[in-house]
VEXKOLGU-363290 format. One record per atom (N, C-alpha, C): residue number from 1; residue in three letters; atom name; x, y, z. Coordinates in Angstrom, 1 decimal. Layout:
BEGIN
NUM|Ala|CA|X|Y|Z
...
This chain:
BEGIN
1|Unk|N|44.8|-118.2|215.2
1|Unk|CA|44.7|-117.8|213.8
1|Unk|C|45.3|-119.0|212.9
2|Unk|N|46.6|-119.3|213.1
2|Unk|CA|47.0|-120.7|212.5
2|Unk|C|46.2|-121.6|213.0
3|Unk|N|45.3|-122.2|213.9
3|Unk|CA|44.2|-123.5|213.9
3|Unk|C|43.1|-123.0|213.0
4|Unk|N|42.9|-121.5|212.7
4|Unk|CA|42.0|-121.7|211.9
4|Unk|C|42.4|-122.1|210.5
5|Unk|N|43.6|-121.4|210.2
5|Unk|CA|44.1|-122.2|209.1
5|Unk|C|44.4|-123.2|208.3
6|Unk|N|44.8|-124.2|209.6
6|Unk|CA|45.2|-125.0|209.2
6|Unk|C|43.9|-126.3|209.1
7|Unk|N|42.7|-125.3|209.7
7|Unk|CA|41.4|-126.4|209.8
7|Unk|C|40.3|-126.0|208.6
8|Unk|N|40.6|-124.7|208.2
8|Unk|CA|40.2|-124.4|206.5
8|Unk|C|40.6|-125.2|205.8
9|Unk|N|42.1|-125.4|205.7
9|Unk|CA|43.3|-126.2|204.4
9|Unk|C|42.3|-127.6|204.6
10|Unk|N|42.0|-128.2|206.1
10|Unk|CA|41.5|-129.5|206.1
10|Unk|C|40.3|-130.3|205.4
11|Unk|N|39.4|-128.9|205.9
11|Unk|CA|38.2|-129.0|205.3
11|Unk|C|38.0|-129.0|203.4
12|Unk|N|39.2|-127.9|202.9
12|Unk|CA|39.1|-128.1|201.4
12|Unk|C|39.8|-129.3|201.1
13|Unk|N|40.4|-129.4|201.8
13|Unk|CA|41.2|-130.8|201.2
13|Unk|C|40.0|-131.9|201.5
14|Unk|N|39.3|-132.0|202.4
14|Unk|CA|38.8|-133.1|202.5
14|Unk|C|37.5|-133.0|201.4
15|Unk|N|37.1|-131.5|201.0
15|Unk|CA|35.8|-131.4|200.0
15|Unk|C|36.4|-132.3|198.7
16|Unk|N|37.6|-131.7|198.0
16|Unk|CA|38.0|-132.2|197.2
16|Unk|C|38.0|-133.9|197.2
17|Unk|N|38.6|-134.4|198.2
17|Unk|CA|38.7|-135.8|198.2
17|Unk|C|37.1|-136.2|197.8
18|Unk|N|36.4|-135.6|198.4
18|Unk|CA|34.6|-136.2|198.3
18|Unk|C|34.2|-135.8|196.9
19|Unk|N|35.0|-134.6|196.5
19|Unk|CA|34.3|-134.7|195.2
19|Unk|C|35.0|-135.9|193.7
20|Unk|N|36.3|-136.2|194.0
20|Unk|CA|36.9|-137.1|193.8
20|Unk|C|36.8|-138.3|193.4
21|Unk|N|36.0|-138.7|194.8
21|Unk|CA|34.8|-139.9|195.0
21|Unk|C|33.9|-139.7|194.0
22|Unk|N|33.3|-138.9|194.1
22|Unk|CA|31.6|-138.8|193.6
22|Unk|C|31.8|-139.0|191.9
23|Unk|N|33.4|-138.5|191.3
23|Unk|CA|33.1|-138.0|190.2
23|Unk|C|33.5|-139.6|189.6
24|Unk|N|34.6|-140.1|190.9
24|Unk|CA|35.0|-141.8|190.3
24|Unk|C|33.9|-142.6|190.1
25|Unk|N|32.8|-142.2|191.3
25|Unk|CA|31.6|-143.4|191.5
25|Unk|C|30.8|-143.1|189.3
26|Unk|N|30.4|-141.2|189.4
26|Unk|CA|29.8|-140.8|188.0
26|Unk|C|30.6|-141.9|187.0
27|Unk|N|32.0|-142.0|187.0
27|Unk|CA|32.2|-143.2|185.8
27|Unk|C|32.2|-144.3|186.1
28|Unk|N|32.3|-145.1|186.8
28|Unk|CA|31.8|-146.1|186.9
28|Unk|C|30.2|-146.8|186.5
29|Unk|N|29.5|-146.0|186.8
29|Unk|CA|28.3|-145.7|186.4
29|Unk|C|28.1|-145.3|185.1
30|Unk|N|28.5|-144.9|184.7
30|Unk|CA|28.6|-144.7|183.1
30|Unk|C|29.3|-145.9|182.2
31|Unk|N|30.6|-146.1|183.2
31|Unk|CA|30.9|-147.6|182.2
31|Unk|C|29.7|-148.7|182.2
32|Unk|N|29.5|-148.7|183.6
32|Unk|CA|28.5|-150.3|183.7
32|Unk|C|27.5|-149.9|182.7
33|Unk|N|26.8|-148.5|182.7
33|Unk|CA|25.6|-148.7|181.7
33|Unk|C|25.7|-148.8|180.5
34|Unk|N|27.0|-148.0|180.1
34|Unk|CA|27.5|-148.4|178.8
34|Unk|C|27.5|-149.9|178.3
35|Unk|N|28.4|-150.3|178.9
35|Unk|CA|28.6|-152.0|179.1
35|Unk|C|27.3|-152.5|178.6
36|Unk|N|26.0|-152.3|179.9
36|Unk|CA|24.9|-153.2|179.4
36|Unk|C|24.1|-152.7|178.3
37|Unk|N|24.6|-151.6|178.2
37|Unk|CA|24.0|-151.5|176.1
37|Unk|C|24.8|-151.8|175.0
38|Unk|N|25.8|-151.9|175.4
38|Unk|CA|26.6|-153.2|174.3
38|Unk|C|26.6|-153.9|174.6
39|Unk|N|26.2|-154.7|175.7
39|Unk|CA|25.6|-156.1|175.7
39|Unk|C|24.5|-156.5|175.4
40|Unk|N|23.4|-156.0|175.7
40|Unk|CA|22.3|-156.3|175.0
40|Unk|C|22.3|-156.1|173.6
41|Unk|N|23.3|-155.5|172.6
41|Unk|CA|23.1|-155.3|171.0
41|Unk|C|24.5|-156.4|170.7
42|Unk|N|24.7|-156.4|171.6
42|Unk|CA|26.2|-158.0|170.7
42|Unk|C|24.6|-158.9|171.1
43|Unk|N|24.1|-158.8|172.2
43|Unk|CA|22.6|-160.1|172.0
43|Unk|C|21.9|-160.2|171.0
44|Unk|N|21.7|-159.0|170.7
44|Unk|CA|20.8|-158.7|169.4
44|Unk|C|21.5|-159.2|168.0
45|Unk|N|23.1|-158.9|167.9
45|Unk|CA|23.7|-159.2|166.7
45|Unk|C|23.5|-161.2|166.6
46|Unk|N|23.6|-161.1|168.0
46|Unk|CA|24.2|-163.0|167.6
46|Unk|C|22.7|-163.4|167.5
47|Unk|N|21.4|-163.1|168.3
47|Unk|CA|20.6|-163.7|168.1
47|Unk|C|19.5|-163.4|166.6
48|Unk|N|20.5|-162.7|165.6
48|Unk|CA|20.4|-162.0|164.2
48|Unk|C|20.7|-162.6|163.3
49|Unk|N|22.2|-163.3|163.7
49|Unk|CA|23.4|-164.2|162.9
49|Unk|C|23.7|-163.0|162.5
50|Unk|N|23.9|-162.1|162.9
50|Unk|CA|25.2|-160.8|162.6
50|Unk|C|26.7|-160.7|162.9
51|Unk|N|27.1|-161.5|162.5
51|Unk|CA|28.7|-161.8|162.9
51|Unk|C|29.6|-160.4|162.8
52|Unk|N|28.8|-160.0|161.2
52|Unk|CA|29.9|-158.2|161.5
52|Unk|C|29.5|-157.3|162.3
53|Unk|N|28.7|-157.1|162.5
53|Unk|CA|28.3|-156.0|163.6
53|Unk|C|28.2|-156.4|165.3
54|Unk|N|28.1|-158.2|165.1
54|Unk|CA|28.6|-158.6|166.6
54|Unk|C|30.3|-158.4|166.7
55|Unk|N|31.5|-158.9|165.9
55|Unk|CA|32.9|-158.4|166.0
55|Unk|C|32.9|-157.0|166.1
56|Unk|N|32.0|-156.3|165.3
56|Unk|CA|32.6|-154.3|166.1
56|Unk|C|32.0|-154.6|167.2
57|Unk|N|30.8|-154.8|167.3
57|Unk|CA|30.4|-154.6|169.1
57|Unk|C|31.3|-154.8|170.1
58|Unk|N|31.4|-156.0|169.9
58|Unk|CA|33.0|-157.1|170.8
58|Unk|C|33.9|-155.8|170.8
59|Unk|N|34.5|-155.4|169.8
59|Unk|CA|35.3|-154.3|169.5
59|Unk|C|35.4|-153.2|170.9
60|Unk|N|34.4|-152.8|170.2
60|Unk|CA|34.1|-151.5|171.0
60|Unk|C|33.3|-151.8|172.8
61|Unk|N|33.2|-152.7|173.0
61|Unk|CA|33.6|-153.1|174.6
61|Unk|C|34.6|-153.3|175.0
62|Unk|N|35.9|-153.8|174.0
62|Unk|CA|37.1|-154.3|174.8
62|Unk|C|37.7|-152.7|174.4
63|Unk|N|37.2|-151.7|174.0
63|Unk|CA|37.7|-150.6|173.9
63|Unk|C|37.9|-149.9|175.1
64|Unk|N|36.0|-149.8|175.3
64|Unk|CA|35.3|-149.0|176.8
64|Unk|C|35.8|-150.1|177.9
65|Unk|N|36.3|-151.1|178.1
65|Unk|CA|36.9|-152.1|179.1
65|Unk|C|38.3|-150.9|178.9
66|Unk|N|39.0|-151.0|177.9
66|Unk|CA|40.5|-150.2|178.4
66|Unk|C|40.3|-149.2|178.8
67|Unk|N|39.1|-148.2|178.6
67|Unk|CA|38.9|-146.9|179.1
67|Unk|C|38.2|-146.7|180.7
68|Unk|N|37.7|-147.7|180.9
68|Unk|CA|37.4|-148.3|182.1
68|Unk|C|38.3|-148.9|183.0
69|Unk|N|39.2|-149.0|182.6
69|Unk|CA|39.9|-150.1|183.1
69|Unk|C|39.9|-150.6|185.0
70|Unk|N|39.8|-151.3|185.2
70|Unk|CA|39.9|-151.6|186.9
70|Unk|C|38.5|-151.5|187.1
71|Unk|N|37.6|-151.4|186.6
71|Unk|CA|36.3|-151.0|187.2
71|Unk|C|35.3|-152.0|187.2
72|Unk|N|35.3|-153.2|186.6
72|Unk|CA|34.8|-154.1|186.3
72|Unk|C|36.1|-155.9|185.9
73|Unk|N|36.2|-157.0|187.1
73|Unk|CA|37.1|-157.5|186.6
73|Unk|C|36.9|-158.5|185.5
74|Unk|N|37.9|-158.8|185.4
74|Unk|CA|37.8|-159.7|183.9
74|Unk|C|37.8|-161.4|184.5
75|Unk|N|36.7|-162.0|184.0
75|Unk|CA|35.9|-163.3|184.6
75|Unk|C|37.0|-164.4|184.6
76|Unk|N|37.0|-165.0|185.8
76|Unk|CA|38.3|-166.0|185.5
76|Unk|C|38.4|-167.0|184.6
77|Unk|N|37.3|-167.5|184.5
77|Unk|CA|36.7|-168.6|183.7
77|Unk|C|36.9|-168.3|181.5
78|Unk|N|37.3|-166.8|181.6
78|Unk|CA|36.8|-166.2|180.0
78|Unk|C|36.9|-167.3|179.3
79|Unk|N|38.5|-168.1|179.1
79|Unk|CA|38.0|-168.9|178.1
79|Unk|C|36.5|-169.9|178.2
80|Unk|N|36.4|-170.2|179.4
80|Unk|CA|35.1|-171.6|178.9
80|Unk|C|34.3|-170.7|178.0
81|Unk|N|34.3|-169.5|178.2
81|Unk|CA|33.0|-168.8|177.9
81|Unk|C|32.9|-168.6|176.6
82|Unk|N|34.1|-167.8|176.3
82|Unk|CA|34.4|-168.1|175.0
82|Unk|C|34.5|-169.5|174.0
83|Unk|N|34.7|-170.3|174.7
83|Unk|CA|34.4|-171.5|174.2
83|Unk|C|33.4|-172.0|173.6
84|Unk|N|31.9|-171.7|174.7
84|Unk|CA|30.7|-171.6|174.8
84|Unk|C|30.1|-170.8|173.9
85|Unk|N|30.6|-169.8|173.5
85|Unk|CA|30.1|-169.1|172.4
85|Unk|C|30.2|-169.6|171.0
86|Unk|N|30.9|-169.8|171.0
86|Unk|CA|31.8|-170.9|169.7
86|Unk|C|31.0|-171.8|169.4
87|Unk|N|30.9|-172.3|170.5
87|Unk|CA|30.0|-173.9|169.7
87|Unk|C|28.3|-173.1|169.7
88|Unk|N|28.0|-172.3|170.9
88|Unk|CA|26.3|-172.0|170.6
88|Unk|C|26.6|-171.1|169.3
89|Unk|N|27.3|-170.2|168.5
89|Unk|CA|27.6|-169.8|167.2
89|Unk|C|27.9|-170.9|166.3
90|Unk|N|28.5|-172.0|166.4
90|Unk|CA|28.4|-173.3|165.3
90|Unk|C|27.1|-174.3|165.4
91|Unk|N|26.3|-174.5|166.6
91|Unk|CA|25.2|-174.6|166.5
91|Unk|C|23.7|-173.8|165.9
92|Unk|N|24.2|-172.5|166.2
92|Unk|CA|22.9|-171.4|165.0
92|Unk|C|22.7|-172.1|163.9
93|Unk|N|24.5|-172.1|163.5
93|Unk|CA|24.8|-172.1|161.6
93|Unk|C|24.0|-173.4|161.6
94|Unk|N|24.5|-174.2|162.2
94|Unk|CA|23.7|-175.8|161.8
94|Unk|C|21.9|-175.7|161.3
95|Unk|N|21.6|-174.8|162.9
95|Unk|CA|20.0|-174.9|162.6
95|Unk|C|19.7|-174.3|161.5
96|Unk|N|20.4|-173.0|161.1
96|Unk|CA|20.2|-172.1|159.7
96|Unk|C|20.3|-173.2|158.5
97|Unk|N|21.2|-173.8|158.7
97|Unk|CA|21.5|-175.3|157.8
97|Unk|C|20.1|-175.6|157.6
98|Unk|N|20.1|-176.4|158.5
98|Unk|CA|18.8|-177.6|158.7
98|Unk|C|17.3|-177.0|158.0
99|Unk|N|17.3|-175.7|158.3
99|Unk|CA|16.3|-175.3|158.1
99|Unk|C|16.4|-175.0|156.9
100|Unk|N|17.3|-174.4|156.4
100|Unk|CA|17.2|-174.6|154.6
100|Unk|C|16.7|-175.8|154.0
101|Unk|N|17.3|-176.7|154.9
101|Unk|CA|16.8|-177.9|154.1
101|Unk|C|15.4|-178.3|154.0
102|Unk|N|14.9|-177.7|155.1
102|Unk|CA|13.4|-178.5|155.4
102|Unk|C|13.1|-179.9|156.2
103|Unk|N|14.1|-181.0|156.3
103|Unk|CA|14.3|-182.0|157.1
103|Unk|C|14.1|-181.8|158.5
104|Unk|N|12.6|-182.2|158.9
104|Unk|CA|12.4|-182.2|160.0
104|Unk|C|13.3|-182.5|161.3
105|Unk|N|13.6|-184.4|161.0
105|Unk|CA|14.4|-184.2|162.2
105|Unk|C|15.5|-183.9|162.3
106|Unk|N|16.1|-183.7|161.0
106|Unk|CA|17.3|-182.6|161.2
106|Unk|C|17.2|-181.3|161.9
107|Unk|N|15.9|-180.3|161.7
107|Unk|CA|15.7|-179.7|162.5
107|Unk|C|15.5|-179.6|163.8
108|Unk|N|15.2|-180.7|163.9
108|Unk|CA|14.4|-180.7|165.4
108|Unk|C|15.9|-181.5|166.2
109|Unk|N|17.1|-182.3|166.0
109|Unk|CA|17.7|-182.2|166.1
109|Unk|C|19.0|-180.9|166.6
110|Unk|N|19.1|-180.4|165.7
110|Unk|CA|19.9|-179.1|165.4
110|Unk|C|18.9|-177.7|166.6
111|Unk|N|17.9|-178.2|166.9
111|Unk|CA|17.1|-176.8|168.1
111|Unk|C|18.0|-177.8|169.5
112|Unk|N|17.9|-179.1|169.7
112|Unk|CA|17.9|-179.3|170.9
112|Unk|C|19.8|-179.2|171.1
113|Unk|N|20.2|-179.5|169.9
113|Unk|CA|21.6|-179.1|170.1
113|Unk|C|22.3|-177.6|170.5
114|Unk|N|21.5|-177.0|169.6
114|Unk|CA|21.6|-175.3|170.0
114|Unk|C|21.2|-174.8|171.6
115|Unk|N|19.8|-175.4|171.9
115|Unk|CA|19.2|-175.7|173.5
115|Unk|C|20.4|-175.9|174.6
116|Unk|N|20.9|-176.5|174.1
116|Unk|CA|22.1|-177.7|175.0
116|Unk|C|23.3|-176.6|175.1
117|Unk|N|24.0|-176.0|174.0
117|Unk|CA|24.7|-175.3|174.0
117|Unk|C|24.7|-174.1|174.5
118|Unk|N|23.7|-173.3|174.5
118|Unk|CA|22.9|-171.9|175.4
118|Unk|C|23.0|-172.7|176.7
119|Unk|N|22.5|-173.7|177.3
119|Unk|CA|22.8|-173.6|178.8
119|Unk|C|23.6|-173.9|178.8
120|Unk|N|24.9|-174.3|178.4
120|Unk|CA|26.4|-174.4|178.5
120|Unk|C|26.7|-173.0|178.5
121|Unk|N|26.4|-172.2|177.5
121|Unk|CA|27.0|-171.1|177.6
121|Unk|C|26.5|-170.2|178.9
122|Unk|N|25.1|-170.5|179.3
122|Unk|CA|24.9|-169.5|180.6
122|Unk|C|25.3|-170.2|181.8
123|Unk|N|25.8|-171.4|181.8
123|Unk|CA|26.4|-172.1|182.9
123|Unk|C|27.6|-171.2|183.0
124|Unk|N|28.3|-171.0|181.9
124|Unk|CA|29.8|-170.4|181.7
124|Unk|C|29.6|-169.3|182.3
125|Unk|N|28.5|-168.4|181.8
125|Unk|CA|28.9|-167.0|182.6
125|Unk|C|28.4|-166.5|184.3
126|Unk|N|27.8|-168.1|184.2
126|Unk|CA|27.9|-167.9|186.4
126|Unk|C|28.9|-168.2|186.6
């Protein structure tokens, strides 16, 4: 009678543990996807020149990161990356420049600079 009991107690304890799992794996899966829909719209802001609505975006990922927390780690490298962003965001402004002006090879200048910058920046985030 006590082996059966004590092999019921096991078995609930062990369901719980598995549901435990399953429900840690459900958020996880909810942060990541979260994640890559605010990353694709901070893409959308910067490839917009939306600087306010790319800082809330930023925002509200380093939010869902705290509410996430441990589930995804944080890239060793951040600063280069941030770095990278900086100058491919002071490179936009330039072309936006350039192109007001109309001056061809200032434009055509200011694209291959911006070019140069984006593969820096996706160098950064390998």
């Amino acid at each position: 009678m006590t082996l059966r009991r004590y092999t019921f107690a096991a078995l609930i304890t062990a369901g719980c543990i598995m549901q435990s799992v399953g429900a840690e794996q459900d958020q996880k899966n909810v942060c990541a996807d979260s994640r890559q829909v605010i990353g694709e719209q901070i893409k959308e802001a910067r490839l917009q020149g939306d600087k306010a609505r790319r800082s809330t975006l930023e925002e509200r990922l380093q939010q869902l990161n705290k509410q996430c927390r441990g589930v995804v780690p944080v890239q060793p490298n951040h600063l280069a990356i941030e770095k990278a962003t900086r100058v491919a965001d002071e490179r936009e402004a330039q072309l936006r420049e350039a192109l007001g002006t109309g001056d061809q090879e200032r434009i055509e200048l200011s694209k291959r600079r911006l070019d140069h910058a984006r593969q820096l920046l996706d160098a950064a985030k390998r």
